[in-house]
N, C-alpha and C positions, 0 to 999 in steps of 0.2 A: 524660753520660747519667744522671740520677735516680734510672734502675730500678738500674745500675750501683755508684751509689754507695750505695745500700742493701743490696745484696748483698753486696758488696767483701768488708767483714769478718767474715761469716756462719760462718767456721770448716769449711764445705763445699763440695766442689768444685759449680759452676753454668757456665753459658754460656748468653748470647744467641740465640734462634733466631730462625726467620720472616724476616719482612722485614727486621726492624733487622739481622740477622743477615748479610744479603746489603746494606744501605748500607755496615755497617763494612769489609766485603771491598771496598766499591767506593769507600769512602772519602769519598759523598758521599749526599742524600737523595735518593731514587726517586721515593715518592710516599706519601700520608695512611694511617696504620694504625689500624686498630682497636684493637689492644691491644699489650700486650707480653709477649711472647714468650721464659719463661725454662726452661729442663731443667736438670733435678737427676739424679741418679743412685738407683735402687731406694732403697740403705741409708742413702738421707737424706731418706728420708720426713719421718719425724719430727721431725730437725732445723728441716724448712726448715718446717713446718706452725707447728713452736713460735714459729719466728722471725716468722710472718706473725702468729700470734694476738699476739703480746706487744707488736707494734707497732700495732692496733687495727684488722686485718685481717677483714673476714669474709672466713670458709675455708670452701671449698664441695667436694663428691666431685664432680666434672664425668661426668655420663652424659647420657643420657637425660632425665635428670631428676634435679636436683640434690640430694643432700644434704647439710645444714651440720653442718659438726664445730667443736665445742667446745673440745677436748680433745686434744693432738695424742697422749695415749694411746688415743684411741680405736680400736676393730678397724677401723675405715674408712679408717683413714690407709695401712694395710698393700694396701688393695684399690686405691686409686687409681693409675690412670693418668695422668690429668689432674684439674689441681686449678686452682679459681677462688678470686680473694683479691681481693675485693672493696671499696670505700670510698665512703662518700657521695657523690655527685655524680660517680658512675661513668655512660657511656652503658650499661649493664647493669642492667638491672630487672628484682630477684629476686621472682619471683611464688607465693605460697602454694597449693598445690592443695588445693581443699574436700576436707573429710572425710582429708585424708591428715595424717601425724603425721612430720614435719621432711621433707617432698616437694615440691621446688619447680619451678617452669617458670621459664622468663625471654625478657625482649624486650628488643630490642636499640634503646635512641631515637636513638642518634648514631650513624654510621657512622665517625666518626672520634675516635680518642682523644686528650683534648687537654690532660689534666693523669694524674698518675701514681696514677692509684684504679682500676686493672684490670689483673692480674696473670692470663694464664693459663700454669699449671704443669704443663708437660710432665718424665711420668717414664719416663727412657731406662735403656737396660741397657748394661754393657761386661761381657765377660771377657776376660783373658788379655791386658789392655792394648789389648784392642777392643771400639769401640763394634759394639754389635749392632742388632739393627734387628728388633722385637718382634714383626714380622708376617712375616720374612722374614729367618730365620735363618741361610740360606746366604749372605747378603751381608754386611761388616763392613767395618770401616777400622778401622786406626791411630788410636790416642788423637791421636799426635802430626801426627795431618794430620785428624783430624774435629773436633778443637778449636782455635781457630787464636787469635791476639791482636792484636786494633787497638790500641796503646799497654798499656795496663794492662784491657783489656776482652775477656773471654774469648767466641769465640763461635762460633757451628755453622760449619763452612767452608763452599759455596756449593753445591757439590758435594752434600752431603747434604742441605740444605735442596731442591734443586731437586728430590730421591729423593721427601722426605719427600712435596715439590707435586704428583706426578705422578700419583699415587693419583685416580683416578678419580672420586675428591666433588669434590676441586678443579679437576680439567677442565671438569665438566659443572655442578657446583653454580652457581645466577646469583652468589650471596655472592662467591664464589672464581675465579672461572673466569676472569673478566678480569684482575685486579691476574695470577694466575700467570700468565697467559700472557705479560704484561708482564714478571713479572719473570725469565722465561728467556729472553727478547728480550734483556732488558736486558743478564744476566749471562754470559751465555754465550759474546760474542764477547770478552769476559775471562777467561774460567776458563782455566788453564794447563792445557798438556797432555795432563800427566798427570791432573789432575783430571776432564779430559772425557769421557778416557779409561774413568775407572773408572766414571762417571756411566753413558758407553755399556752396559759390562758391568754394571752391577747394573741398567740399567733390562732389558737382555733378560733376566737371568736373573729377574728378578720376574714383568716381561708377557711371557710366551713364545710369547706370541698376535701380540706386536707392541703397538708403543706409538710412538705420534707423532712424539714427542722423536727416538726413534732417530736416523731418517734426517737429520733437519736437523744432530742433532747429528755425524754423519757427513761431510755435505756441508757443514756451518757454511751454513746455511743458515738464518737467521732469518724 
């Protein structure tokens, strides 16, 4: 993998998320992505911002509405959540907002990514040897079971990628909504036991209303 081999030596810890995240667990390809899908941890902002600018990166704050950093000194590096690293002949078209000063929108012309010019950077939280989960801080895992490894390829385990899907934009979003509901089709009558298990418990403790997933995951019921 490309994204893989660019990161490899980086000097900070990263992993694979998303979809690519859930092929390495299954060992083989699902179906076409948009992008790629990489997390860093909080205290490597900076590292991994430098790392993108110095390889000829445009570095974006991913909101609302984008802004381009320069400089991985900048205060914006600290604020970011998610971060867009962008390359020529990316399906990603950074659009300039009139009258606004470094404000950008963007559109999307490819729905599928087919060379390595579209990086988005997700920034996650661990303490105490666990990944935490920045909107739902009663739930966590183990480093050593939310990070897992295909050969030398570090990446989300399947279990928390499906947590990450179940959030509500990806159910109902048209973008999202189909590829996740595929890929908990897909994944699920493989996750081990244990994994399912915990998937069951953090989806009720997050939707306490009830959530979809539950039951099927329950009755393995796809």
């Amino acid at each position: 993998m490309e994204g893989n081999t660019f990161f490899k030596d980086c000097g900070f810890p990263y992993y694979i998320c998303g979809g690519f995240a859930l092929e390495l667990f299954l060992g083989k390809t699902m179906r076409s992505h948009s992008d790629l899908d990489i997390s860093i941890f909080e205290e490597n902002r900076k590292e991994a911002v430098e790392l993108l600018l110095a390889n000829g990166w445009n570095v974006y704050q991913r909101g609302q509405y984008q802004k381009q950093i320069f400089d991985a000194n900048d205060p914006l590096v600290l604020e970011c959540r998610n971060i867009w690293a962008i390359k020529s002949g990316s399906q990603i078209v950074v659009l300039p907002i009139e009258g606004e000063e470094n404000l950008y929108d963007f559109e999307i012309v490819e729905k599928q990514q087919t060379a390595f010019n579209f990086i988005e950077m997700v920034v996650d939280l661990k303490k105490d040897d666990h990944f935490k989960f920045r909107n739902h801080e009663a739930i966590s895992r183990s480093m050593d079971k939310a990070i897992l490894y295909k050969d030398d390829i570090p990446y989300m385990a399947p279990e928390l990628v499906l947590f990450l899907k179940s959030h509500p934009t990806y159910l109902t979003h048209e973008w999202h909504k189909e590829k996740t509901s595929g890929d908990f089709a897909t994944i699920i009558p493989a996750l081990p036991n244990e994994s399912r298990q915990w998937l069951i418990e953090a989806l009720e403790t997050a939707y306490p209303e009830g959530n979809h997933w539950v039951e099927k995951l329950i009755k393995n019921q796809i």
